[in-house]
C-alpha positions as CSV (number, residue, x, y, z in Angstrom):
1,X,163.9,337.1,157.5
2,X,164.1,336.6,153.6
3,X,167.0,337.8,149.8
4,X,163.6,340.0,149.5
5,X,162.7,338.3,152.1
6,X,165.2,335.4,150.6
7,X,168.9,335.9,151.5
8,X,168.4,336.5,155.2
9,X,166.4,333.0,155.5
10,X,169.4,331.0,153.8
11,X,171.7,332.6,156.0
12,X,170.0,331.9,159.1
13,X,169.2,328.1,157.7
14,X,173.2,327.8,156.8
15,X,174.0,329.5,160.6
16,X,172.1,327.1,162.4
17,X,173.2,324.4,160.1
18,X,172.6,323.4,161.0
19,X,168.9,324.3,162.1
20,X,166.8,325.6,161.5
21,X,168.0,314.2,140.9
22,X,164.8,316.2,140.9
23,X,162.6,313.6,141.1
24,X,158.6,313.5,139.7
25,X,156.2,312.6,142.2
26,X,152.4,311.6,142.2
27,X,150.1,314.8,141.1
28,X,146.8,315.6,143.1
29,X,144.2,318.2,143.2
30,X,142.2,319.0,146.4
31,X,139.1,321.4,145.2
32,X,138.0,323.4,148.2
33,X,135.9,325.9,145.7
34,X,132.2,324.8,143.9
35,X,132.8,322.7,141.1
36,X,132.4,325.5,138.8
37,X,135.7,327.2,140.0
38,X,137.5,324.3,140.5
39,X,136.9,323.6,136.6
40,X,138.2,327.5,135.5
41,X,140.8,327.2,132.8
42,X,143.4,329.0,135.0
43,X,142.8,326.5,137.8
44,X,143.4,323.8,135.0
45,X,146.5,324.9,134.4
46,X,147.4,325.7,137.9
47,X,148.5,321.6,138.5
48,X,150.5,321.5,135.3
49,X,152.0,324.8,136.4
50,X,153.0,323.1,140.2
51,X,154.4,320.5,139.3
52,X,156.9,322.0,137.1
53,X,157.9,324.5,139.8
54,X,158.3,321.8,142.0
55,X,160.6,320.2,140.1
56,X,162.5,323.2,138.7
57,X,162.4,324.1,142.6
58,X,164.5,320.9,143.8
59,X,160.9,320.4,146.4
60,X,159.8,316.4,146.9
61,X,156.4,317.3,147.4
62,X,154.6,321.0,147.7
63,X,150.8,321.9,148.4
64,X,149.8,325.5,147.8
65,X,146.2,327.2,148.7
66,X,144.2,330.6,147.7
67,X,141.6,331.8,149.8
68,X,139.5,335.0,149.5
69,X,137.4,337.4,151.0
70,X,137.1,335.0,153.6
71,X,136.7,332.0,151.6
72,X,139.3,329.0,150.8
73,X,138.8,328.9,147.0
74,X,140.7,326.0,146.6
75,X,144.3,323.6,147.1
76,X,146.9,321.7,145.3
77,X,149.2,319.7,146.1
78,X,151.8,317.4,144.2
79,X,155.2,315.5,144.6
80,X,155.8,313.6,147.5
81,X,155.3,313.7,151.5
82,X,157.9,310.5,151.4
83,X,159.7,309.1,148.0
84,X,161.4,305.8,149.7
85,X,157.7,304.8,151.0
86,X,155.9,306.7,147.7
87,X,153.9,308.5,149.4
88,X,152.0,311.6,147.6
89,X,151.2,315.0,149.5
90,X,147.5,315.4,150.1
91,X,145.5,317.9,151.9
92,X,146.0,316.6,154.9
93,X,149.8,316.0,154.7
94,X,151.4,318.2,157.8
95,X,154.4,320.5,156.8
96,X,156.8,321.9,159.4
97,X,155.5,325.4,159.4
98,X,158.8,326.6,160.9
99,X,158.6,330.4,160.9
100,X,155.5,331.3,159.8
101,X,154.5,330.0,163.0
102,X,155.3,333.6,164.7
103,X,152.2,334.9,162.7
104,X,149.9,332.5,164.6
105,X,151.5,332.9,167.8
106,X,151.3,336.6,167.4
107,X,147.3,336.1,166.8
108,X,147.2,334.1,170.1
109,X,149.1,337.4,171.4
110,X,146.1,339.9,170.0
111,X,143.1,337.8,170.8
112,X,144.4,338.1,175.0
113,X,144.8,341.8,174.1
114,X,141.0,341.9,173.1
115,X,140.0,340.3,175.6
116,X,141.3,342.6,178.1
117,X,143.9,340.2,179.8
118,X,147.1,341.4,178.1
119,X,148.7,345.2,177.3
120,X,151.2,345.0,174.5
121,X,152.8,348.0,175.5
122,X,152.8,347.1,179.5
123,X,156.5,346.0,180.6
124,X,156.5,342.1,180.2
125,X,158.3,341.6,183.3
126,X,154.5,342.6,184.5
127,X,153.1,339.2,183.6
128,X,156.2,336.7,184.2
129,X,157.9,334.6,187.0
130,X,161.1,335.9,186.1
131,X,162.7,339.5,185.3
132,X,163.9,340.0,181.3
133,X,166.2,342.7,181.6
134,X,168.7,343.7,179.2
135,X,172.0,344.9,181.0
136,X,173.2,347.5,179.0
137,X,169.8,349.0,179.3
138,X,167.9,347.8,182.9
139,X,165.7,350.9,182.7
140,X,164.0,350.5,179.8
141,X,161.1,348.3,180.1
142,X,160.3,345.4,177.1
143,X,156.9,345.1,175.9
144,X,154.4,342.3,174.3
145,X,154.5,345.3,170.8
146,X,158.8,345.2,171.0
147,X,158.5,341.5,170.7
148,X,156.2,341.4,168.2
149,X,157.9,343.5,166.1
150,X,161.4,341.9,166.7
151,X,162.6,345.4,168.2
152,X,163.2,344.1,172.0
153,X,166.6,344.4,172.5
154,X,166.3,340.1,172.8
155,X,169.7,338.6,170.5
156,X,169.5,335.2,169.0
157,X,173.6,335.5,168.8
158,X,173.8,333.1,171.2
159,X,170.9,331.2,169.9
160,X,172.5,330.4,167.1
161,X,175.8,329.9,168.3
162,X,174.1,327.0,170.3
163,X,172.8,324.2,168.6
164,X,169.1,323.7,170.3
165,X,167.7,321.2,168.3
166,X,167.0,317.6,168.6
167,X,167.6,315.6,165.6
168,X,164.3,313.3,164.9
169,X,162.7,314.4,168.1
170,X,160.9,316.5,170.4
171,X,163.0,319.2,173.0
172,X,163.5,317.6,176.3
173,X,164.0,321.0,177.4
174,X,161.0,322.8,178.6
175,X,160.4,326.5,177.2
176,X,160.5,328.0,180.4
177,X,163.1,326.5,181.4
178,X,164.9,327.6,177.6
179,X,164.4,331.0,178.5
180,X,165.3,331.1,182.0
181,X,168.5,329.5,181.0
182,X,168.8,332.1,178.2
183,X,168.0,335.1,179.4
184,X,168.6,335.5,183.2
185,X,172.3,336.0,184.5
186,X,173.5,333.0,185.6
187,X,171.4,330.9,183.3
188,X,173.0,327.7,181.5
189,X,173.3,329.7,178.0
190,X,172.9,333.2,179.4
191,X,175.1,336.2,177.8
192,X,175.1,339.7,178.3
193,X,175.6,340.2,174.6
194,X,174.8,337.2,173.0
195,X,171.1,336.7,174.7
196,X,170.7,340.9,174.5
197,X,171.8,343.5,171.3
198,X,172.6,346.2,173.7
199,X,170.2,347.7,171.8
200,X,167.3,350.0,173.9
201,X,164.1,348.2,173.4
202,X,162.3,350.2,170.7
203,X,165.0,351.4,169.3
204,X,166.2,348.8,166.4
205,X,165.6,345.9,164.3
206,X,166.9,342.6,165.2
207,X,165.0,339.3,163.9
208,X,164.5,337.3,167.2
209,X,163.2,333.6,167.9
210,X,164.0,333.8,171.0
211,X,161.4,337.0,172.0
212,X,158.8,334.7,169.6
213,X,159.4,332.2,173.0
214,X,158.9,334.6,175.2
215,X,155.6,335.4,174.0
216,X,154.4,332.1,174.2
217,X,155.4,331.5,177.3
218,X,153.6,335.1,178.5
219,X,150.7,333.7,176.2
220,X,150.6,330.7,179.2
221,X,151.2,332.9,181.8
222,X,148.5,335.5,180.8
223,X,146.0,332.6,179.6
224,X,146.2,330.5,183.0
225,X,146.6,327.4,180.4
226,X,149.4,326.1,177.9
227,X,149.1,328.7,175.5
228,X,148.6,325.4,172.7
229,X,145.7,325.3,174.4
230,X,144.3,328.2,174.6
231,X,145.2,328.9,170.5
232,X,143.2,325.9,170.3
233,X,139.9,326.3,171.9
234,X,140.3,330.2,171.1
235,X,141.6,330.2,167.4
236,X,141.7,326.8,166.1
237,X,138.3,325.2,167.3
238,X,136.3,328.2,165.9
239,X,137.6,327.8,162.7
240,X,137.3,324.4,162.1
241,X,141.1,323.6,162.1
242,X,142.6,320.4,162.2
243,X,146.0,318.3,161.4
244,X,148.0,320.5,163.2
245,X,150.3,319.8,166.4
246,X,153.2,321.4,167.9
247,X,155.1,318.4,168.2
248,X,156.8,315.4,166.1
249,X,155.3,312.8,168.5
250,X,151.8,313.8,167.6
251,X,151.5,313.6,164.0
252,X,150.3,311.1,162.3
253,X,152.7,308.2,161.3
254,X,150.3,308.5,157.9
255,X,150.5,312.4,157.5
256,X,154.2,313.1,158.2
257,X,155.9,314.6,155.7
258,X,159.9,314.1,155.2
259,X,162.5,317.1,155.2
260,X,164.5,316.7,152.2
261,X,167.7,318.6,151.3
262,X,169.7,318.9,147.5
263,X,173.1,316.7,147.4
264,X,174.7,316.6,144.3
265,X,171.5,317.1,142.5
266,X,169.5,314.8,144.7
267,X,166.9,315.1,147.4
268,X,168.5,313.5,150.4
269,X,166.3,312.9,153.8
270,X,167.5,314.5,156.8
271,X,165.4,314.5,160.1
272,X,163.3,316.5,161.2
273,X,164.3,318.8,164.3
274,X,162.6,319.8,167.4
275,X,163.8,323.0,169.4
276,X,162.3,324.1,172.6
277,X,161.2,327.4,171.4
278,X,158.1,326.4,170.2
279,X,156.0,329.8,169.9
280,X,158.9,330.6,167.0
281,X,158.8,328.0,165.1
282,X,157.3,324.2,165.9
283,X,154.1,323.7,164.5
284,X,152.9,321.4,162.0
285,X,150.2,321.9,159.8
286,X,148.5,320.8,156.8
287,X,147.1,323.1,153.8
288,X,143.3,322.2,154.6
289,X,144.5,323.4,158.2
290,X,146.5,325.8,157.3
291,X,144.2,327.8,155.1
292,X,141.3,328.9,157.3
293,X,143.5,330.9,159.1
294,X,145.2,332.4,156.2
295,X,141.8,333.3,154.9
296,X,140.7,335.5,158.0
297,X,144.0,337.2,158.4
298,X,143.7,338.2,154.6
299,X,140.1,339.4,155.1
300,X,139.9,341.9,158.1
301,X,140.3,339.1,160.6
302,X,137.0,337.2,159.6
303,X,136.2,333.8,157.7
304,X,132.8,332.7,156.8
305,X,130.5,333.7,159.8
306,X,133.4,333.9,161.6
307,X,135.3,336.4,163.6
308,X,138.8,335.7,164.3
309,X,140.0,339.1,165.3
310,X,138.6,342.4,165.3
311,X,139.4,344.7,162.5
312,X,140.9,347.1,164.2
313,X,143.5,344.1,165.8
314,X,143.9,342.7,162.6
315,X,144.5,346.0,160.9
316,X,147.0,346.8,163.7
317,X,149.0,343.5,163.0
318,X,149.0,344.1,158.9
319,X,149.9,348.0,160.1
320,X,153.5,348.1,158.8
321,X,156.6,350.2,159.6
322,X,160.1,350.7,159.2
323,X,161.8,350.6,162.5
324,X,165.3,351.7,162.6
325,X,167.8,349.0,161.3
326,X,165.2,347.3,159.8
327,X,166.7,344.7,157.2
328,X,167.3,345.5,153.4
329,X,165.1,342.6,152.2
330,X,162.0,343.8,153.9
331,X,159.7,347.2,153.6
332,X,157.9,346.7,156.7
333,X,157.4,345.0,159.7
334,X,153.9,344.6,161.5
335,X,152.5,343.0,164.7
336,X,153.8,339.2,163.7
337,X,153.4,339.5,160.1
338,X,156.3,341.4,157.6
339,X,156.4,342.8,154.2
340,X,158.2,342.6,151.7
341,X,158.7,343.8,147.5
342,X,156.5,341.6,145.2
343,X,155.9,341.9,141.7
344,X,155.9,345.9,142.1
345,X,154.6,346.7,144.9
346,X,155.3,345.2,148.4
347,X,153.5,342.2,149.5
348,X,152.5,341.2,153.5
349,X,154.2,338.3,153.8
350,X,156.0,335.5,156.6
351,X,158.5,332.6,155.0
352,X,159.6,329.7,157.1
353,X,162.7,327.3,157.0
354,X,164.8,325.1,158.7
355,X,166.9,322.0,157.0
356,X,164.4,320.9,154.4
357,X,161.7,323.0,155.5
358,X,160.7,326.1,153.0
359,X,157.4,327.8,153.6
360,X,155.3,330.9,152.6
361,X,152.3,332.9,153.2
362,X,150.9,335.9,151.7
363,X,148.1,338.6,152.1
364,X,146.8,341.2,150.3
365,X,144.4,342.6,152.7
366,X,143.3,345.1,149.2
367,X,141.9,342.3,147.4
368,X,141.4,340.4,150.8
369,X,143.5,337.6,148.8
370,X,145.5,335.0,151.2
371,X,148.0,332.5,150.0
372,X,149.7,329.6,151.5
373,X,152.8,327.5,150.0
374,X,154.3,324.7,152.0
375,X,157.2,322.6,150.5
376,X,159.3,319.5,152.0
377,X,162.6,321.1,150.5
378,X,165.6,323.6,151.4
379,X,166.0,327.2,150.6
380,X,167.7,327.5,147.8
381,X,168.1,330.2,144.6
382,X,165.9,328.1,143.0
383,X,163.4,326.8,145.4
384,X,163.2,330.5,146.1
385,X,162.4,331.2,142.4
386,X,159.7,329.0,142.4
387,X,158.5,330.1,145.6
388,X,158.2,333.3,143.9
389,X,156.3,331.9,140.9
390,X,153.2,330.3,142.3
391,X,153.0,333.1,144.7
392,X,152.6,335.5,141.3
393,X,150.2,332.3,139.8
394,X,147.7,332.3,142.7
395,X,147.5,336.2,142.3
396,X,146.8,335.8,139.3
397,X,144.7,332.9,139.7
398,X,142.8,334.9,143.0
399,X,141.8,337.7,140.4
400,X,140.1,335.3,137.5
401,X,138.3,333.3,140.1
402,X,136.7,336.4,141.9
């Protein structure tokens, strides 16, 4: 969804509007690493190095971690969760995720498929209360894998043509009922060609939030339980993750952070948004939360003593391929997670944004290197630069400290 992933992400920010004066800020470091890593002189450098990009970025406040071979080596973070109340970004401070949600959601996916509950390649229509069927194409059956892979036939046309969101609050509207609504005929916002591509499921490319709802909502189905929950006590709990939520009304008055977007060379705050299609794109987190996760997807599915997934699951989400259709920006897409050209070779990779939202993560399953950035600012040429930048630093940084 990114120009390398980058150009794709403004555009759908821009589509949905409409949804989805640099100023300094306070500077804080949050080791996570013995004291004798924390002290290297590339992790010296690293907070100097942040806070310029964050600045140079147009970002309020930012917080960035490395992990590897299983281990979260350490954070940062700097700039501000809120400038009117002067309040800095720490560890804790929870970020709207937005899109790199889908990679955890599609974990939640895998670990029923371990278990033995769920068949990504079974028709879907096998675990819901209601038929998905795309008209130009009602004999070809959609699976768990087409979702995953954003090749189900399922358009956000419509989705973005609608403005879903609720300005400074949570969805009143129910995911199931989002996606009844959506996709069956005679639904509030149903469309034969702007809730389906016409498209054959399997048979092209096409970015959708929408299927990223539907797979929560088979998650429930499948798990017997709010699939929240189950992520939760299945993928959460294990790993020790906290400050997290999947809605506004849940964070903490003390760890919100404020969306900020660039006017006239100033960080304005706009609200923050709720949309009902939480599996795509609703969860807040913070770095310390964050990270443990990002360190067992980048190492084989395992953390400490840990096993979040199976290697074989875990290689079969990194397992990328080029579907037809798929877009310029990217040189792969796996089960959840896509990939796209780094500094010379391509790098697994999910961005995020919505209206001053701009996230990223980043594995290199080689070095079994994971990297987490999370700003409270819009996509923009050059918050995307300096998205870029630290990305290359903590690289960097990942080799020195190993």
């Amino acid at each position: 969804m990114i120009d390398d992933p980058s150009a794709a992400l403004t555009a759908s920010i821009h589509a949905t509007a409409s949804r989805r004066s640099f100023l300094a800020g306070a500077l804080s470091a949050v080791a996570l690493a013995p004291p004798a890593l924390a002290r290297a002189p590339a992790a010296e450098n690293l907070d100097r190095f942040l806070a310029d990009q964050r600045r140079s970025g147009g970002m309020a406040g930012l917080a960035v971690g490395l992990a590897r071979s299983g281990k979260v080596l350490l954070s940062r973070t700097c700039g501000h969760a809120d400038i009117a109340m002067r309040r800095p970004v720490t560890a804790d401070s929870m970020f709207h995720l937005a899109s790199v949600t889908k990679t955890i959601t599609a974990t939640g996916i895998m670990m029923l498929a371990e278990e033995g509950r769920l068949d990504i390649d079974a028709p879907i229509n096998r675990y819901l209360d209601f038929a998905v069927v795309s008209p130009a194409t009602p004999g070809q059956d959609i699976t768990a894998r087409h979702l995953l892979m954003h090749m189900s036939g399922i358009s956000d046309a419509t989705y973005y043509a609608v403005d879903f969101r609720t300005h400074g609050d949570d969805s009143p509207l129910a995911l199931g009922d989002f996606l009844r609504g959506y996709l069956v005929p005679g639904g509030t916002h149903y469309s034969a060609t702007g809730s389906y591509s016409g498209a054959p499921p399997g048979r092209a490319y096409d970015y959708s939030n929408v299927g990223y709802g539907l797979l929560g909502y088979i998650g429930t189905r499948v798990a017997g339980v709010d699939f929240r929950t189950y992520l939760q006590r299945r993928l959460f709990s294990p790993l020790g993750i906290d400050h997290l939520s999947w809605t506004l009304a849940d964070v903490p008055a003390g760890l919100r952070v404020t969306p900020y977007e660039i006017d006239a060379q100033r960080l304005v705050p706009v609200a923050p948004v709720g949309f009902p299609d939480w599996p795509a794109g609703m969860l807040r987190a913070s770095i310390s939360g964050l990270m443990p996760f990002v360190a067992a997807s980048a190492n084989r599915g395992r953390t400490g003593s840990h096993r979040m997934l199976a290697e074989p699951s875990m290689d079969e989400m990194l397992h990328m391929q080029k579907p037809p259709g798929l877009s310029a920006w990217l040189t792969g897409q796996g089960l959840g997670w896509m990939e796209s050209e780094g500094e010379g070779a391509p790098r697994i990779n999910h961005w995020g944004g919505d209206p001053g939202v701009f996230t990223a993560v980043y594995l290199d399953p080689a070095t079994t290197t994971g990297i987490a950035i999370l700003t409270n600012g819009s996509a923009t040429a050059s918050s995307k630069a300096a998205i870029k930048a630290i990305a290359r630093k903590l690289f960097t940084l990942g080799n020195a400290l190993s």
